[in-house]
C-alpha positions as a printed Julia matrix, in Angstrom:
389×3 Matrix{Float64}:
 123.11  -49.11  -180.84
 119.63  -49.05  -179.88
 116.83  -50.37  -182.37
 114.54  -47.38  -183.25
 110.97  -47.88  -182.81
 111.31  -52.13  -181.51
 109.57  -50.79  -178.78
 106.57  -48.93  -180.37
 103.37  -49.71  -178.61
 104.95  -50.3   -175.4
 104.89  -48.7   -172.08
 107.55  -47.98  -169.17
 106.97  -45.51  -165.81
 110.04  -44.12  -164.52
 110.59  -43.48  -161.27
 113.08  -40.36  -160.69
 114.05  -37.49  -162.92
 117.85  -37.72  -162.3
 121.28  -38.97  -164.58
 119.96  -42.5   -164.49
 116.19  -42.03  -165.03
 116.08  -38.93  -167.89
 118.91  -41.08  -169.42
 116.86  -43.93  -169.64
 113.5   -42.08  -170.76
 115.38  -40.37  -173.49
 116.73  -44.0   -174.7
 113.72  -45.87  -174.43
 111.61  -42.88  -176.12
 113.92  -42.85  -179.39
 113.16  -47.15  -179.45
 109.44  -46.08  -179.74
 108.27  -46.8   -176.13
 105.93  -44.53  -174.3
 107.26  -42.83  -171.36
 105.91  -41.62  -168.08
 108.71  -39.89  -165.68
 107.54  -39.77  -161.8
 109.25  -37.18  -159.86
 109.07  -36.31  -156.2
 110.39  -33.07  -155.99
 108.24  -29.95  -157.34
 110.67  -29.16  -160.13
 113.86  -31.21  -162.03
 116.63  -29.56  -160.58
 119.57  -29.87  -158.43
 121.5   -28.65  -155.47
 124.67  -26.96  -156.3
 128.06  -29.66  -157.17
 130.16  -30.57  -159.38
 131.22  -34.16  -161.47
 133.06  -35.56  -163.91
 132.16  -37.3   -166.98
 134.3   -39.74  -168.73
 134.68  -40.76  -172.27
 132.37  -44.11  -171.29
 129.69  -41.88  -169.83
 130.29  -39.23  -173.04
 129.82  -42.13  -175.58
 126.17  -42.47  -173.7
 125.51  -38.82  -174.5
 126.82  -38.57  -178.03
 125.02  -42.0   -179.62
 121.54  -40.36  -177.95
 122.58  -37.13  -179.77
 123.73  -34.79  -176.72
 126.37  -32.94  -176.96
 128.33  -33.01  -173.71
 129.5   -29.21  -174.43
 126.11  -28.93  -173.62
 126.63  -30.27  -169.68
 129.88  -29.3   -169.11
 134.03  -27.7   -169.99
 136.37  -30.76  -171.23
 138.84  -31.68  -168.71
 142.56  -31.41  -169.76
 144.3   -33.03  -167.31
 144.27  -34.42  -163.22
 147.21  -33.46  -161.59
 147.77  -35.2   -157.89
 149.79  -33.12  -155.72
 150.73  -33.69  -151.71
 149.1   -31.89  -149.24
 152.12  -28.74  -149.65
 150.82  -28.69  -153.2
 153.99  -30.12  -154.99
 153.27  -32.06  -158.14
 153.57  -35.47  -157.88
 152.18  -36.19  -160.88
 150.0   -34.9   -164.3
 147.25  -37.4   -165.95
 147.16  -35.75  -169.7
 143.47  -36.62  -170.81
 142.8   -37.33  -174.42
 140.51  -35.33  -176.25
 138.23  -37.6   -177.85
 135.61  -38.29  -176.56
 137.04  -36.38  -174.0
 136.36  -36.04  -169.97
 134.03  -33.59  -169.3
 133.62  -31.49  -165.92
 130.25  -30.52  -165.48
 127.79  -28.59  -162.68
 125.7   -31.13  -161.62
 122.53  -28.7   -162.65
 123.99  -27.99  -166.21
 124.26  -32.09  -166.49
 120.59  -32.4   -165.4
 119.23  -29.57  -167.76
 120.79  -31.29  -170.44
 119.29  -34.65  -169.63
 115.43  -33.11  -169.4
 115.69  -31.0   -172.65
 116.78  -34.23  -174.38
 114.37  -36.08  -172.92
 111.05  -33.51  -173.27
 112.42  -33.53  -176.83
 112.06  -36.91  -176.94
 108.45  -36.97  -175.63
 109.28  -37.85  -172.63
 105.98  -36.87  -169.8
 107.49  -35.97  -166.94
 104.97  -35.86  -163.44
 106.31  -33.7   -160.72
 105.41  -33.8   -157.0
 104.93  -37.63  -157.12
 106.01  -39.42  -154.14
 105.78  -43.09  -154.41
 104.34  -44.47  -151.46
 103.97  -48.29  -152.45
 104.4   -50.43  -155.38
 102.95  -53.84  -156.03
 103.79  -56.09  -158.83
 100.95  -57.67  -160.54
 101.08  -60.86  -163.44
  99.85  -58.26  -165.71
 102.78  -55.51  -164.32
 102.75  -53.2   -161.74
 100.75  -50.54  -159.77
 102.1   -47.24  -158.37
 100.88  -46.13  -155.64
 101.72  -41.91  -154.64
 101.45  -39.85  -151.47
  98.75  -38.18  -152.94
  96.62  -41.23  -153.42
  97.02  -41.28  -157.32
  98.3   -44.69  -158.98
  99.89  -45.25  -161.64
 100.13  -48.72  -164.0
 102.52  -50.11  -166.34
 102.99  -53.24  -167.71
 107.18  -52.6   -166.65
 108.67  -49.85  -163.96
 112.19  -49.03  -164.04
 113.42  -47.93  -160.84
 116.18  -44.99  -160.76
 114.72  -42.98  -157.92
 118.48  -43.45  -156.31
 119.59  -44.14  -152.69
 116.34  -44.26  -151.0
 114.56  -46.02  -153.9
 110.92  -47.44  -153.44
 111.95  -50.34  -155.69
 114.82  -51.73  -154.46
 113.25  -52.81  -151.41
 110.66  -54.42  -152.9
 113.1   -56.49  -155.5
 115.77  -56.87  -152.56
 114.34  -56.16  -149.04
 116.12  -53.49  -146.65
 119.48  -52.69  -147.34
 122.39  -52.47  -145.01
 124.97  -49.31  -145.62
 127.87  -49.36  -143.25
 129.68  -46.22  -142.33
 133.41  -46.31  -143.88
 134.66  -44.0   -141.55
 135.03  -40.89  -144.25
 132.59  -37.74  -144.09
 132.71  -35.74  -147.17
 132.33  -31.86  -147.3
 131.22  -29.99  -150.5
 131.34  -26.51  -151.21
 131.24  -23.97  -154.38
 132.72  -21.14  -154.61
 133.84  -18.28  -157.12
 136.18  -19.15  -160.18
 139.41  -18.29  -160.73
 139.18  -18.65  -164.54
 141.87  -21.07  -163.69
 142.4   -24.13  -166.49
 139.93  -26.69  -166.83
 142.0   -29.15  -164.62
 141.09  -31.89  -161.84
 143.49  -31.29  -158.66
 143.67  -33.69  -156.15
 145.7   -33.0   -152.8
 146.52  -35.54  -150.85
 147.53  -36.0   -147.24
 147.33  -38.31  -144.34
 143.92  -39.48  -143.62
 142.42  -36.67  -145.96
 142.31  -35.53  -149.2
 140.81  -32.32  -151.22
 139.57  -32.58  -155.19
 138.81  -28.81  -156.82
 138.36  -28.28  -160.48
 136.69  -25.29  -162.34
 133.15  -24.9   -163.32
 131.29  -23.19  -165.9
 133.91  -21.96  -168.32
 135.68  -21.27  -164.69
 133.08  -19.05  -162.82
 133.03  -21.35  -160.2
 135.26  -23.62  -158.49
 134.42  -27.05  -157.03
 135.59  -28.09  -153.87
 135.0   -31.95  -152.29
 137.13  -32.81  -149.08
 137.25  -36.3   -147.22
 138.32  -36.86  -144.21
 139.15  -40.4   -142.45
 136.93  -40.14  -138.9
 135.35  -42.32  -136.16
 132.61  -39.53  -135.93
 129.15  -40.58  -137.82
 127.52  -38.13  -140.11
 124.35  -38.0   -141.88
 124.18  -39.67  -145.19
 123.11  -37.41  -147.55
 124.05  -34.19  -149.37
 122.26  -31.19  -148.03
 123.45  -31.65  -143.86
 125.0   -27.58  -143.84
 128.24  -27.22  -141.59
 130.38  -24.33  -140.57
 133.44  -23.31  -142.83
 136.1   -22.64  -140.04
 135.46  -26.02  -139.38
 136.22  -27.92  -142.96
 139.59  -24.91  -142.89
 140.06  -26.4   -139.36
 140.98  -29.79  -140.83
 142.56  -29.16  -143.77
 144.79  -26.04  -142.19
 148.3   -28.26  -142.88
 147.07  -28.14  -146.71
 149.54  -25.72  -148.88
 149.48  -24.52  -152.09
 146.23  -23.17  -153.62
 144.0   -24.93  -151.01
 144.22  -22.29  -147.93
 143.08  -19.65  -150.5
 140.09  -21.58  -151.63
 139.18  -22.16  -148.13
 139.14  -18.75  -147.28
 136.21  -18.03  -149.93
 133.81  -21.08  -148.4
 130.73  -19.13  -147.64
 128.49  -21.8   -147.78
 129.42  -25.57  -147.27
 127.64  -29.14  -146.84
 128.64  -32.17  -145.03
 127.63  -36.21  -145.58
 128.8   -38.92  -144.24
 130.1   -41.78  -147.02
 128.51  -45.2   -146.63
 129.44  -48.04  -148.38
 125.54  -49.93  -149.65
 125.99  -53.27  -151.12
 125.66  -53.76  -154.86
 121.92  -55.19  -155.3
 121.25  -59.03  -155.63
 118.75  -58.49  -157.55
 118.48  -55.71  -160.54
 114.95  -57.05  -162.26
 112.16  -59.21  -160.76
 112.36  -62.01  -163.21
 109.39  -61.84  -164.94
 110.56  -58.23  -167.29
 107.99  -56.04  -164.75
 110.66  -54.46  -162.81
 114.24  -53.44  -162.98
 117.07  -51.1   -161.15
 119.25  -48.77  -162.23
 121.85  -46.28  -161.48
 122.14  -45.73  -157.34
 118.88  -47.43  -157.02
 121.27  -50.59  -157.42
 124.95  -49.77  -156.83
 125.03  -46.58  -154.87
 128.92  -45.87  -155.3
 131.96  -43.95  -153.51
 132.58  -40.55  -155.21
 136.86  -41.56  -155.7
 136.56  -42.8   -159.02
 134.12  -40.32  -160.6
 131.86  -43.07  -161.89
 128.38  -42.53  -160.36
 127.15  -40.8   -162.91
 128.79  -42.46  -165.75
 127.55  -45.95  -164.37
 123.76  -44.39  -164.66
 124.05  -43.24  -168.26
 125.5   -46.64  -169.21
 122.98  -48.99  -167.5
 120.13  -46.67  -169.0
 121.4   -47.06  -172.66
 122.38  -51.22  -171.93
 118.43  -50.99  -170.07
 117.57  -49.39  -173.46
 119.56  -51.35  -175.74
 118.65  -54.5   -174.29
 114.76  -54.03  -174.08
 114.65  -52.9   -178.02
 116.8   -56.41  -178.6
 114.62  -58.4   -177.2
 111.43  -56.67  -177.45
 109.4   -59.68  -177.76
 110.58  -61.06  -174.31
 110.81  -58.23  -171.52
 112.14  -61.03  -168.82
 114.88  -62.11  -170.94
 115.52  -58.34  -171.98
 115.81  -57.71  -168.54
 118.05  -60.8   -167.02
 120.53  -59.89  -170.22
 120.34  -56.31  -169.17
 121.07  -57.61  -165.36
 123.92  -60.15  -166.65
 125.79  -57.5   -168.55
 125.77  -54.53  -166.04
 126.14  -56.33  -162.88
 130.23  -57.4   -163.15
 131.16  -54.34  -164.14
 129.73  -52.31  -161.7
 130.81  -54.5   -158.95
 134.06  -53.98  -160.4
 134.15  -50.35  -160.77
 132.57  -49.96  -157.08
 135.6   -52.21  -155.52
 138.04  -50.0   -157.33
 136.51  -46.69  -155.7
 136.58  -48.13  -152.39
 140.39  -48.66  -152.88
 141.17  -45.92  -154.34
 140.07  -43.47  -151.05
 143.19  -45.48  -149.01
 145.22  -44.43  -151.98
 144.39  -40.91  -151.61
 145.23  -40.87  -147.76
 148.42  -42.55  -147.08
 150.6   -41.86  -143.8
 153.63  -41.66  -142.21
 157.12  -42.48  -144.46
 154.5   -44.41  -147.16
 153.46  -41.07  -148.47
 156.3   -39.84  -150.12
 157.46  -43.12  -150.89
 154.56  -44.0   -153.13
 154.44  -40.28  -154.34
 158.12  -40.99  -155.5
 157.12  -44.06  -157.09
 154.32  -41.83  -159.14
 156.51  -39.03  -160.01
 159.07  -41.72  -161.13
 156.56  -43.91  -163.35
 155.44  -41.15  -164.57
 158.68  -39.36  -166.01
 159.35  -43.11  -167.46
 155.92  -44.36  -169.0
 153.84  -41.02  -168.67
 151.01  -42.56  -170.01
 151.28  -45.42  -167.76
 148.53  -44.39  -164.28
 146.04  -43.64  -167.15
 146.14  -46.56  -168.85
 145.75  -48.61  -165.58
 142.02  -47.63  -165.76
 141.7   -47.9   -169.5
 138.69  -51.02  -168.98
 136.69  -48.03  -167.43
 137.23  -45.29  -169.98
 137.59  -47.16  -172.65
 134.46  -49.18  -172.25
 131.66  -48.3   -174.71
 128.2   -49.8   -173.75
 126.85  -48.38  -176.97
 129.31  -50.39  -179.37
C-alpha cells in the first residue's frame, strides 16, 4: 500500500490527463504530495472505444478507493470462435476482482472525479513545448509561453511524449504490418462477453458497452499497406465489410450497422531504456515508456500499475527521490517487457492459415473440454499480479 501523507510538503507536475497520469495524481495526492496535472487538450475527455480491465488493473482502482462499477460492466467470459463463428473455445472469468469492460470515456471520468477529489489541479490547454532539467528539478516550458517548475515531473503524456525524448532521444516505431479499424455501434443488450473471431491473416474482437447500449468493434488485419499511427485517421465502412466479408456468424450483422469507423496503423515502439533521469527529477510512465499492442488488453492496466508502484515507491522512499525512482524503474521495467513480448505473439495466434487453423483450434477445443481452466491459467502472472500487495 501506499504511505499516506510521506509525501506531504512535496511537489510533482504531471504531464497528461489520461489512465496513466490521473492514476498517478490521484496516488501521489492521497501520500500528501501536491499535484499539478498539465493537459493539452481543452477538456479531459476521450474519443469514442472500448477496453478491458483486468483484475491487476482493478486491484489499482479498488486500493485508491474506485469502484470499477464506476468505469465499466464486469466481463463474464471470452469466447474465441473461427471466422464462421463456431466456438472453439469459452474463457470463464472469475468474479473477484473481476475483468471489467469499460468505454474508454466512462474509464477516464472515473479517473478525474477521483482525482479532483483528491485535490488534484488539473491545467487544460497546456502544450508542452520544451522541458529542461535543472540540479534543483525541472522547468516546463508551454506553447503559450507559460512555464512551469517542479522539483520532479512525471511524464505520462503517452505516445508522443515531450519527456521521453529528452530521457531517451528519438524513438524508432516500426510498422508490424497490421492496421487496426475501430468502430462503435448500437447494443444488442447482448451478455457482457469478449468475442474474438479469428481467421487467416485477420481477426475481429466485439464486446458490449454500457450495460449493452453499445457494441465495440476492433478489427486487424495483416497488410503490406502503411497507415497512419494514431486513432482518429476516419475510413469508409464498405471497406472494413470488404475485408472481413468471409466472417460468419454475428460479425456480417455488426458490420452492417458501422456508420462511423477509424483506422491506425499498429507500430511496434521499443520499451524505453531509460524510465527516470537518475537523479529522482524525472520519470516515465504508462505509453510514455512502453507503448503496447492492443492483443493482450494490457495498455491500460500497465498505466494504473506503474502509477500506484510510481506512487508506492516515492512515499517509501520519500527521503531519496533518485532511489525512489531507480526502485520504481527496477520493478516495472521486466514486467512490462514481458507483457509487451506476449502481445506481440499473441496477434500471430489470432491469425493462423491454411490446415494450422483448425488444427490448433482443435487443440483449444480439446484442452479445453479436458482442463477447462487450463488457457486462463496460462496468463495467471498477468492477472494475478497485484502491484498494490
Amino acid at each position: 500500500m501506499i504511505a499516506r501523507d510521506a509525501l506531504a510538503g512535496r511537489r510533482a507536475l504531471v504531464l497528461g490527463a489520461g489512465v496513466a497520469g490521473l492514476t498517478a495524481a490521484t496516488a501521489l495526492r492521497q501520500a500528501g504530495a501536491s499535484i499539478d496535472i498539465l493537459e493539452q487538450a481543452p477538456a479531459i475527455s476521450e474519443v469514442g472505444a472500448g477496453l478491458q480491465l483486468s483484475p491487476n488493473g482493478v486491484r489499482v482502482l479498488r486500493a485508491l478507493g474506485i469502484d470499477p462499477a464506476e468505469a465499466g460492466d464486469r466481463s463474464e467470459a471470452v469466447e474465441l470462435r473461427d471466422q464462421a463463428g463456431r466456438l472453439v473455445t469459452r474463457l470463464d472469468l472469475p468474479p473477484d476482482p473481476g475483468f471489467y469492460l469499460c468505454h474508454r470515456a466512462d474509464l477516464i471520468g472515473t479517473l478525474e472525479r477521483a482525482a479532483r477529489r483528491a485535490d488534484a489541479h488539473v491545467q487544460l490547454l497546456q502544450t508542452v513545448r520544451r522541458i529542461d532539467l535543472h540540479p534543483e528539478g525541472a522547468e516546463i516550458t508551454t506553447a503559450v509561453g507559460s512555464t512551469h517548475h517542479a522539483p520532479l515531473v512525471i511524464g505520462a503524456d503517452g505516445l508522443h511524449s515531450a519527456l521521453r525524448p529528452v530521457l531517451n532521444g528519438a524513438a524508432d516505431p516500426f510498422f508490424t504490418g497490421q492496421v487496426a479499424w475501430r468502430a462503435l455501434i448500437p447494443g444488442d443488450g447482448g451478455a457482457p462477453v469478449a468475442q474474438v473471431f479469428m481467421g487467416p491473416g485477420r481477426h475481429l474482437v466485439s464486446y458490449p458497452l454500457r450495460g449493452g447500449a453499445l457494441r465495440n468493434i476492433v478489427a486487424v488485419q495483416e497488410r503490406a499497406t502503411w497507415a497512419a499511427e494514431g486513432w482518429n485517421h476516419p475510413d469508409d465502412p464498405e471497406v472494413l465489410q470488404q475485408v472481413f466479408s468471409a466472417f460468419g456468424g454475428p460479425v456480417p450483422h455488426w458490420l452492417a450497422q458501422v456508420r462511423e469507423v477509424y483506422l491506425w496503423g499498429l507500430f511496434r515502439h521499443p520499451v524505453a531504456d531509460r524510465w527516470t533521469d537518475g537523479q529522482g527529477r524525472a520519470a516515465l510512465l504508462g505509453d510514455a515508456a512502453h507503448p503496447t499492442l492492443p492483443f493482450m488488453a494490457q495498455g491500460a492496466n500497465m498505466a494504473l500499475e506503474d502509477a500506484f508502484s510510481l506512487a508506492r515507491n516515492l512515499a517509501a522512499r520519500a527521503a531519496d527521490p533518485a532511489a525512489a525512482l531507480a526502485r520504481y524503474a527496477a520493478e516495472r521495467a521486466p514486467r512490462v517487457r514481458a507483457v509487451v513480448a506476449k502481445a506481440n505473439a499473441n496477434a500471430r495466434n489470432y491469425h493462423l492459415r491454411g490446415p494450422v487453423a483448425p488444427l490448433a483450434h482443435g487443440v483449444l477445443r480439446l484442452a479445453s473440454a479436458v482442463a477447462p481452466g487450463a488457457a486462463l491459467n496460462r496468463y495467471a502472472w498477468i492477472y494475478d499480479y497485484d502491484v498494490t500487495a
